[in-house]
C-alpha positions in Angstrom: 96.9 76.8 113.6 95.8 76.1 117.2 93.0 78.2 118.6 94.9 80.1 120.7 93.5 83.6 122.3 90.0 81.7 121.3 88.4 82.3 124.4 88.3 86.5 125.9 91.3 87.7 127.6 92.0 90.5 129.8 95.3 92.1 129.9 98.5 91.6 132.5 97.1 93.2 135.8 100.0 95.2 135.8 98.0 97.2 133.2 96.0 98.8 136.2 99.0 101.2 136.6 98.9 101.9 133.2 95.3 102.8 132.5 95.6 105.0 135.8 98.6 107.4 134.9 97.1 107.5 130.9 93.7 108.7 133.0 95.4 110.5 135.8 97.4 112.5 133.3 95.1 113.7 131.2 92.8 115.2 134.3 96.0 116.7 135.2 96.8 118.2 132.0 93.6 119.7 131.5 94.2 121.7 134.7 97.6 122.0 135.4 98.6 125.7 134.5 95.7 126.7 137.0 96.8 124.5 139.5 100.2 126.1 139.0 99.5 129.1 139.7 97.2 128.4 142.6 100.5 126.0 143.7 103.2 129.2 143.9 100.4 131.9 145.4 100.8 132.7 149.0 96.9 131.1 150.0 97.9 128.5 152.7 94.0 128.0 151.9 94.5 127.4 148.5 97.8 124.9 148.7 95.4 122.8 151.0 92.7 122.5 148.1 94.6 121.7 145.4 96.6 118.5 147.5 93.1 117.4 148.2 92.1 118.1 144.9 95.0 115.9 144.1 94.3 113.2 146.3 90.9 113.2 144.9 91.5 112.8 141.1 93.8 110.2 141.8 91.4 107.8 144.0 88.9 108.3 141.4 90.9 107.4 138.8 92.5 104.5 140.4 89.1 103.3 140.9 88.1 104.1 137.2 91.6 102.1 136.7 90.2 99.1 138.4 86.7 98.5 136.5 88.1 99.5 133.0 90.5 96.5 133.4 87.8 94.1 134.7 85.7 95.2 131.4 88.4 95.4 128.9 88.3 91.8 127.0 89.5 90.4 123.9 89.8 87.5 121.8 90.2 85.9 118.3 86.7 84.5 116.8 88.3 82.1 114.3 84.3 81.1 112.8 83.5 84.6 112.2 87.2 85.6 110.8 87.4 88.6 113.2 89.5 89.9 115.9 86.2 90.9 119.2 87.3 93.9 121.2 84.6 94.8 124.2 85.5 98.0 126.8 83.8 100.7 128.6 82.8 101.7 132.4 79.2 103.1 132.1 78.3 101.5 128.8 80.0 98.5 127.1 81.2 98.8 123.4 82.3 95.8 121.1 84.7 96.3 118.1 84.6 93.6 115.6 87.5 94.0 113.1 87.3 91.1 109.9 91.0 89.6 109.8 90.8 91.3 106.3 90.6 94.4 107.2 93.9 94.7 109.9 96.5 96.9 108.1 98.9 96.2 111.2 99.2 95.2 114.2 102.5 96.6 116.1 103.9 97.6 119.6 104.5 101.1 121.1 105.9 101.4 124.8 105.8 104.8 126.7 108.5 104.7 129.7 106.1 103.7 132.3 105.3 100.6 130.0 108.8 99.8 130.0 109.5 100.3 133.1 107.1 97.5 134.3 107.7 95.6 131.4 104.3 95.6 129.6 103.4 96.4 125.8 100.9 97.9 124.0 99.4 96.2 121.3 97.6 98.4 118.6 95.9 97.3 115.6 95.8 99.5 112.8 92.7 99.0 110.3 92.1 100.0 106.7 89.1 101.4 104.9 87.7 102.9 107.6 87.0 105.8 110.2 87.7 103.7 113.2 90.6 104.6 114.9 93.8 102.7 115.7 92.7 99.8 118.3 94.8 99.4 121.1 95.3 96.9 124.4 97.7 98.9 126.7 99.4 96.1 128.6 100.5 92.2 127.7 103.0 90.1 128.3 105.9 90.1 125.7 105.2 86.3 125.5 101.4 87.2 124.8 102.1 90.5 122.4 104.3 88.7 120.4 102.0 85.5 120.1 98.8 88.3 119.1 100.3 90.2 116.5 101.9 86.9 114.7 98.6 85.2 115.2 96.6 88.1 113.7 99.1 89.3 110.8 99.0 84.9 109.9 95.2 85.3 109.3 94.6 88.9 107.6 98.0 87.5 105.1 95.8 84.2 104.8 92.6 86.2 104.1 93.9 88.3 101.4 95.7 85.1 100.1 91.8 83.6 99.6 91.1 86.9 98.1 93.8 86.8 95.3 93.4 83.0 94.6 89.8 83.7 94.1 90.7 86.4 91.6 92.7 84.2 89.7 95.6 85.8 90.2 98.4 84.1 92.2 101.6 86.0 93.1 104.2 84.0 92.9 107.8 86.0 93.9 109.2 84.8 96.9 108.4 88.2 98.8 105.4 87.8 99.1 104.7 83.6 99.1 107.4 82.7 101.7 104.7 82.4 104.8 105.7 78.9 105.0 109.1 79.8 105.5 111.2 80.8 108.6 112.2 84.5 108.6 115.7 85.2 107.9 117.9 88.9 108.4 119.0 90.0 104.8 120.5 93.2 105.9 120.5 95.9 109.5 120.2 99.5 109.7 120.5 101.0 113.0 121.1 104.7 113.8 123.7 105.9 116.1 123.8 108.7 118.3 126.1 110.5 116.1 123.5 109.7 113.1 120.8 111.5 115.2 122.7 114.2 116.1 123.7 114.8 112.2 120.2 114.6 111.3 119.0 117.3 114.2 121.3 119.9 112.8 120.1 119.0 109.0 116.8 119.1 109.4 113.2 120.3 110.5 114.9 124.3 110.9 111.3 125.9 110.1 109.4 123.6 113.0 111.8 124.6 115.4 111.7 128.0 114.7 107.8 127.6 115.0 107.6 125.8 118.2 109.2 128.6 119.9 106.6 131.0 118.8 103.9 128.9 119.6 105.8 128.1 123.2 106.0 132.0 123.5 102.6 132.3 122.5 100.7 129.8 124.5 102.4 131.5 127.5 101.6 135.0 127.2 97.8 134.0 126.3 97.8 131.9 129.9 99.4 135.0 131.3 97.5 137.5 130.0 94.4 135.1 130.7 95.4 135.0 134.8 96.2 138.4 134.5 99.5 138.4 135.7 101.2 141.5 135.0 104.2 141.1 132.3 106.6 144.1 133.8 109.7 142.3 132.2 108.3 142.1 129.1 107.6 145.9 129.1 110.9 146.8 130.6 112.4 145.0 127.5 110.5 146.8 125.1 110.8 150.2 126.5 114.8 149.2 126.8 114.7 148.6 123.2 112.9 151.7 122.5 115.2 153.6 124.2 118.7 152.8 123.1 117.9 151.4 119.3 115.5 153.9 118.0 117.0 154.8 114.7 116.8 152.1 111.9 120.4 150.7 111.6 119.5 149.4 115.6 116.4 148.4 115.1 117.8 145.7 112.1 120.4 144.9 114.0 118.4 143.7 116.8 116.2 141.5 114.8 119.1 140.1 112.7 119.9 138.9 116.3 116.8 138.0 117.0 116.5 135.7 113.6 119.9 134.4 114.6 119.5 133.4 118.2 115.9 131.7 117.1 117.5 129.9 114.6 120.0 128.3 116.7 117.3 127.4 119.5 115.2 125.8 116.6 118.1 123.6 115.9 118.3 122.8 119.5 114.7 121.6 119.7 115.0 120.0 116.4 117.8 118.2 117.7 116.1 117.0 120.5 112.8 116.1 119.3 114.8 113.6 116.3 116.6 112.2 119.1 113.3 111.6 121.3 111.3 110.0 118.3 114.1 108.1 116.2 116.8 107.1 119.4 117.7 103.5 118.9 116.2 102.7 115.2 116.7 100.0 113.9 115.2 99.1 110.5 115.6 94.9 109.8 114.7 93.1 106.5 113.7 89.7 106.8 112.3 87.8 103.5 108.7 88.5 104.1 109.0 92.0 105.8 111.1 95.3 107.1 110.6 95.5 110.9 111.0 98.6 112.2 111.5 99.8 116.2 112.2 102.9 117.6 111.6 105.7 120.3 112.5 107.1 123.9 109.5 108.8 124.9 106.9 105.8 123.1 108.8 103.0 121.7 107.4 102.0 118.6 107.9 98.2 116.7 106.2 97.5 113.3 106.1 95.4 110.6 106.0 96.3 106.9 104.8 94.3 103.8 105.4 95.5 100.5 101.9 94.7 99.5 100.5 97.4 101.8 102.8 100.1 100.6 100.6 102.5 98.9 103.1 105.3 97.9 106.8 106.0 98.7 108.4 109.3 99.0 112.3 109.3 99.2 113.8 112.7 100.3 117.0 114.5 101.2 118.5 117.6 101.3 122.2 119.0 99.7 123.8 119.0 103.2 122.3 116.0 104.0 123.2 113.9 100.2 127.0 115.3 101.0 126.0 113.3 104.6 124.7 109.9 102.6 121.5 111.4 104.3 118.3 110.1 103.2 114.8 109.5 104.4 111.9 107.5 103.4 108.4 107.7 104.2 106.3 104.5 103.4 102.4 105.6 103.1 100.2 103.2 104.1 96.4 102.1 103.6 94.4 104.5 106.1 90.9 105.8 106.0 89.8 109.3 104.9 89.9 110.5 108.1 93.2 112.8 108.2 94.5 111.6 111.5 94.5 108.6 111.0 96.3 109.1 107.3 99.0 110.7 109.1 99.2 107.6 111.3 99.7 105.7 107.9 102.8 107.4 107.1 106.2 105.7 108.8 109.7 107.7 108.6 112.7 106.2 108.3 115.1 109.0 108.6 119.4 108.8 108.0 119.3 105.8 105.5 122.4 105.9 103.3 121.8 105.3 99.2 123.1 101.8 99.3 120.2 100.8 102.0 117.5 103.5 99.8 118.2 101.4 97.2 117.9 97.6 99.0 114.2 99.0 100.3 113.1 99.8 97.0 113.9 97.0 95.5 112.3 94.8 98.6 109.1 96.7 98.4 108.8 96.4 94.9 110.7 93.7 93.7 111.7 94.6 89.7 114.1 97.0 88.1 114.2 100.6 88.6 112.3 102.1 85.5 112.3 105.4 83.9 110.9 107.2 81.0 110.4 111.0 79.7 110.4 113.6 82.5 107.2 116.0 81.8 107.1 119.6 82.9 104.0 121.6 84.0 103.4 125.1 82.1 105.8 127.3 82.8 102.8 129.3 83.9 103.3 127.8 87.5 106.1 130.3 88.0 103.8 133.1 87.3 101.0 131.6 89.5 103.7 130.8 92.3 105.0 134.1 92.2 101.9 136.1 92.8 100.9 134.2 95.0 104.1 134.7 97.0 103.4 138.2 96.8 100.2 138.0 98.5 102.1 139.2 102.1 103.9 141.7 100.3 100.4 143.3 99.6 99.3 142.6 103.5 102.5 144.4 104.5 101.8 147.7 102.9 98.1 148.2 104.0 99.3 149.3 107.8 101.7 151.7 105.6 98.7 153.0 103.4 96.5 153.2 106.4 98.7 154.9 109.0 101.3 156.4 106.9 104.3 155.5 107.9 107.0 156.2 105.2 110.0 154.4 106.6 110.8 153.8 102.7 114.6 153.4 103.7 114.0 150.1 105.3 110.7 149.0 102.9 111.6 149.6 99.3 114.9 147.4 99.9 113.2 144.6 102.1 110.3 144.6 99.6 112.5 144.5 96.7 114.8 141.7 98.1 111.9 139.8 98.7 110.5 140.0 95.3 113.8 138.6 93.5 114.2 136.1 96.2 110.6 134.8 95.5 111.3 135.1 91.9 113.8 133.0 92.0 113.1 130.3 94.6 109.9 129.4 92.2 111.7 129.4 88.9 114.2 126.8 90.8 111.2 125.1 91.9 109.9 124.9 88.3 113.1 123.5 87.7 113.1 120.8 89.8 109.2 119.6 89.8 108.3 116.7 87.1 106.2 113.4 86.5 107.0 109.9 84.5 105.0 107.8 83.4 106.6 104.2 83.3 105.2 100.9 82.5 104.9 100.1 86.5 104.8 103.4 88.1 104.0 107.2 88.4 107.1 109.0 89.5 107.1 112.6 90.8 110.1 114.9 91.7 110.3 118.2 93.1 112.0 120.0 95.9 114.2 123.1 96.4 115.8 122.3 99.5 114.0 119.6 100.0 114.5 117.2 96.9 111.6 114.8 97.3 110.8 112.2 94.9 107.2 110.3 95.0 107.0 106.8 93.8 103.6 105.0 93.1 102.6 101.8 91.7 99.8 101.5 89.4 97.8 98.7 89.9 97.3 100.5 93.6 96.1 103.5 92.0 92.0 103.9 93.2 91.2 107.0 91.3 92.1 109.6 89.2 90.7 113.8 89.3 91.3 115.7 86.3 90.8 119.4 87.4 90.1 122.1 84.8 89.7 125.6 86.5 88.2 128.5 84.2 91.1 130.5 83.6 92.8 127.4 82.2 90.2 126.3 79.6 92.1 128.7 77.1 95.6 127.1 77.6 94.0 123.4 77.8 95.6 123.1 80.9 94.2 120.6 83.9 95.4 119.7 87.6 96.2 115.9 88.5 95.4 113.9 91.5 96.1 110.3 91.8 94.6 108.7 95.0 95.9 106.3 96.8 94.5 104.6 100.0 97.2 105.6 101.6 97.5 109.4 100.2 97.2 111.4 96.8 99.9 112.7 94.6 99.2 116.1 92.3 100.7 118.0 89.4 100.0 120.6 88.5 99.3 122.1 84.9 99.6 119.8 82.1 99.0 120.0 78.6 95.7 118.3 77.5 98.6 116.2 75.5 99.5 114.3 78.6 96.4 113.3 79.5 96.7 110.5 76.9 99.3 108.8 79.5 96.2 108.5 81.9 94.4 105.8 79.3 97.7 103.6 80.1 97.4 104.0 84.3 93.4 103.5 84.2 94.2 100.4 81.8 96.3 99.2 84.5 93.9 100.1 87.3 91.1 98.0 85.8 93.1 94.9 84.7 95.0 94.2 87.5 93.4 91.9 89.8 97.0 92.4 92.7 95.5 93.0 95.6 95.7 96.5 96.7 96.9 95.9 100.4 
């Protein structure tokens, strides 16, 4: 390998525009309701302020721009095995990452990255708090040329690392390095894929963004103290004509209507955004992945750093050949950047499901007896569930207001439904234990299935609570270091299939990632 990237490097000079809106922006955004409001006021005065306010932040951060650039340097120390990051403005900061240590190394481009034709480099490490590493603008010539370069070394290091363990994999997945990449099979997403997946999907986020869009504007309203006279029109309106109970359920079955159609909308939209133009590609060594409007993202997968693999669909969605899987990867503790570790790969049909198993973990599908928890879990679910039942009727107790007509039923109705959304959950929630694996399944709507290889298994946590000691029941938690998977209330009898996983956990001598 020649010794390229050797010496340090500074990025395309294009990057200047980068680093300056990524600054710009997020002076802007800190202020931008105010300025707003200042923006549509009738102060002359003020209008004047804020476009030299303007002018201001952006000299200062095209200036800021400029020296970031002339300080941001890297390059590849090939004696110390390490990958030497230095950056900063006021004070200078090195990162040294050991080759060992990169997880990944891919490419995201926002629009403006595009647009001038620049990518974005980040390197993604395991084990440890340090968050994602990134160079914001390169060459495709020079990004391409990094992130083989660097991927070649940490697969080299953790080649030393087995061969010193003994150990020697030898299936072609994972010992074809030498050889040229090939396509084995394409899946791309069309529009009409995305748009099947907005309106099967994500129905409770959307629903939630809308409150919390609704919500973060009447707190900056109420906060500039800008007098909400439509809002109380409305609701003396509604007082007014739909006083009696029959109008007041008819207007929120409208209501929960009309906000369930706009949650599809923005679920719709935000699927499109994320996952427009994804195209998942198998080579022999890898599963590339690229996708994105807003940031578009390219990355590499190797079925040696697959910690845990969770398969999901839902019934519209199976009648659709509908499924998604979500490949966890090795991340630190640190819960941000675990949910940087886990990669969707939404509207995969069963025939490609099944190709990515068996590339990320090359041997027959296994399976063996499905265990239950206690059937105690239904009780526990349930009363939990009723928890808001109980939070409802204190306002009643308190002030009391007797509208029974209208409680008793909803109350009621929500008791059975509760009832028996848990014993279908019960139903559907169970763990195997196979020669190679711990699989978990569960789901309602949502039929998930968790898949997890046991010689990456790190740890196990039996949990016994007090009120379980009687029943010899415990809680499970198998962690990963890319995630943890739980069940929940098994028989002391089960534990027995736990001598078999730490077995496996202390003679395997696979590297973990």
């Amino acid at each position: 390998m020649n010794n390229a990237f050797a010496k340090p490097q500074l990025q395309s000079k294009i990057g200047i525009l980068v680093i300056f809106t990524s600054s710009f922006y997020k002076v802007l955004k800190a202020v931008l309701i105010s300025f707003a409001y200042l923006l549509f006021s009738s102060n002359a005065k003020a209008k004047l302020y804020i476009l030299l306010g303007f002018g201001v932040v952006g000299l200062l951060s095209l200036i800021y721009s400029f020296f970031y650039y002339k300080k941001f340097k890297f390059h590849i120390d090939y004696e110390q095995k390490e990958f030497v990051l230095q950056k900063g403005v006021f004070s200078t900061e090195f990162i040294n990452i050991p080759f060992d240590k990169i997880q990944q190394v891919y490419f995201k481009r926002s629009i403006i990255q595009r647009v001038i034709n620049v990518y974005e480099v980040a390197i993604d490490t395991a084990g440890s708090s340090q968050k994602e590493v990134t160079i914001k603008a390169l060459s495709k010539e020079k990004a391409d040329a990094l992130r083989s370069i660097l991927m070649d070394l940490a697969a080299e290091e953790t080649t030393d690392e087995i061969e010193n363990n003994v150990e020697v994999e030898t299936d072609a997945v994972h010992t074809s390095k030498s050889k040229k990449k090939s396509v084995e099979w394409k899946h791309q997403l069309s529009i009409f894929d995305l748009l099947k997946l907005g309106l099967t999907s994500n129905y409770l986020r959307g629903i939630w963004l809308i409150f919390l869009f609704f919500g973060t504007i009447m707190n900056e309203l109420n906060q500039l103290k800008i007098e909400n006279t439509y809002v109380e029109d409305s609701a003396n309106y509604l007082a007014e004509n739909f006083s009696d109970s029959s109008g007041i359920i008819l207007v929120a079955f409208a209501a929960l209507i009309f906000t369930f159609l706009v949650g599809i909308v923005i679920s719709t939209i935000e699927i499109f955004i994320k996952y427009f133009n994804l195209t998942l590609t198998q080579t022999t060594s890898s599963l590339d992945l690229e996708m994105g409007l807003k940031t578009n993202t390219r990355t590499s997968l190797k079925p040696r750093r697959v910690q845990l693999l969770r398969l999901s669909t839902n019934p519209i969605q199976k009648r659709l050949d509908l499924y998604e899987a979500e490949v966890s990867l090795a991340s630190s503790a640190d819960n941000i950047q675990a949910q940087k570790g886990k990669i969707k790969i939404p509207g995969l049909a069963k025939e490609k499901l099944q190709k990515i198993k068996t590339f990320l973990y090359n041997r027959a599908e296994e399976t063996s007896e499905a265990i239950k928890p206690h059937r105690l879990l239904i009780f526990r679910r349930v009363m939990l569930s009723l928890i808001p039942v109980v939070i409802a009727f204190i306002p009643v107790i308190i002030f009391s207001w007797y509208e029974w007509q209208i409680i008793a039923p909803t109350a009621l109705i929500y008791v059975a439904v509760s009832m028996l959304l848990n014993k279908k959950y019960y139903d559907s929630i169970a763990i195997e234990f196979t020669e190679n694996f711990i699989i978990k399944k569960q789901g309602i709507w949502n039929q998930e299935t968790q898949i997890l290889e046991l010689y990456k298994l790190q740890s196990v946590t039996v949990k016994q609570p007090l009120w379980f000691k009687k029943r010899k029941l415990y809680n499970l938690e198998f962690h990963t270091a890319g995630g943890d998977l739980s069940f929940p209330l098994v028989h002391e009898e089960v534990l027995k299939n736990l001598n078999y996983s730490f077995y496996k956990i202390e003679t395997s001598t696979k590297a973990w990632m």
